[in-house]
C-alpha positions in Angstrom: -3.2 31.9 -6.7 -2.7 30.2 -2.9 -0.3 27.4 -3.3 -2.7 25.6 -1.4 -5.7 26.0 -4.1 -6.0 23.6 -7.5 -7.8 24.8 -10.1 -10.3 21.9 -11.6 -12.3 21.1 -14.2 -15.6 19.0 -13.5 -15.8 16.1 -16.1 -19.7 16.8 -16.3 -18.4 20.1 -18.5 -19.8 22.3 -15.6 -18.5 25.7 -13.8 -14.5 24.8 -13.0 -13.8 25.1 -9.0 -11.0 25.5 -6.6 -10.1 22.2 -4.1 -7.9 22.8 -1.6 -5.2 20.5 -0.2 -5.4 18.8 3.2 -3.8 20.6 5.8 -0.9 18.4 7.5 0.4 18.5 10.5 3.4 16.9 9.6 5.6 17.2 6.3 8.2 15.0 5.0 11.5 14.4 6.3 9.7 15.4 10.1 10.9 13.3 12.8 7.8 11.5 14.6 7.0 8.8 17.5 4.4 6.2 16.6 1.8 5.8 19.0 1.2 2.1 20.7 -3.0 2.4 20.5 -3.6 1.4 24.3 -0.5 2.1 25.6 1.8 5.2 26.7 4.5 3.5 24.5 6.0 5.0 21.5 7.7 3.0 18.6 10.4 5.5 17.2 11.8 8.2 16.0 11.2 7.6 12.7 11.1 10.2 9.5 8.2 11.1 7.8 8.4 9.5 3.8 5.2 10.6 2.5 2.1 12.4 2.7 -1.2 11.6 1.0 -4.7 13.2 2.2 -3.9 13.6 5.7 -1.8 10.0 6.1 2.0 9.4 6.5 4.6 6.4 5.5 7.5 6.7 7.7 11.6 5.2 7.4 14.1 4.3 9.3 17.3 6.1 9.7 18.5 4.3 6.6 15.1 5.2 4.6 13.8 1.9 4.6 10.1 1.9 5.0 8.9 1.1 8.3 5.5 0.0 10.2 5.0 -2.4 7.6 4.6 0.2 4.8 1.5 1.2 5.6 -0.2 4.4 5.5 -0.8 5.9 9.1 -3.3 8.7 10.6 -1.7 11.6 12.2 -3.0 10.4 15.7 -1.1 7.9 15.4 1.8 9.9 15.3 3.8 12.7 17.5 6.7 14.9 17.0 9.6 13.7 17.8 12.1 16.7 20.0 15.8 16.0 20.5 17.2 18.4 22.5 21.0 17.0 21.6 20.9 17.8 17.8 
């Protein structure tokens, strides 16, 4: 079975089927910028924390949650490159 296939039962007792996860772009522990709507600015590096149907929460260096906990789209966010590590 693809890992990225669930098998599922409907409730209405009809023919089980196969969902398939959201594709990401990002995984956890992914560095990322947050992008300033508006604005070339980017708030950042953070680390990706979670991610739910296609949304991320992000921490700090010291995994303390960041942009006020909330769940963000993946525009909002880009990958972060450091050359130096």
């Amino acid at each position: 079975m693809d890992p990225n296939e669930k098998f599922s039962f409907c409730e209405d007792g009809d023919r089980p089927i196969c969902t398939y996860k959201t594709k990401t772009k990002f995984r956890p522990a992914d560095r990322v910028w947050v992008l300033v709507p508006g604005t070339s600015t980017r708030a950042g590096p953070y680390t990706v924390a979670a991610v739910e149907n296609g949304r991320y929460k992000l921490c700090d260096k010291n995994k303390r949650p960041t942009e006020d906990d909330r769940w963000l789209k993946e525009e909002e966010l880009e990958f972060f490159y450091d050359d130096f590590e």
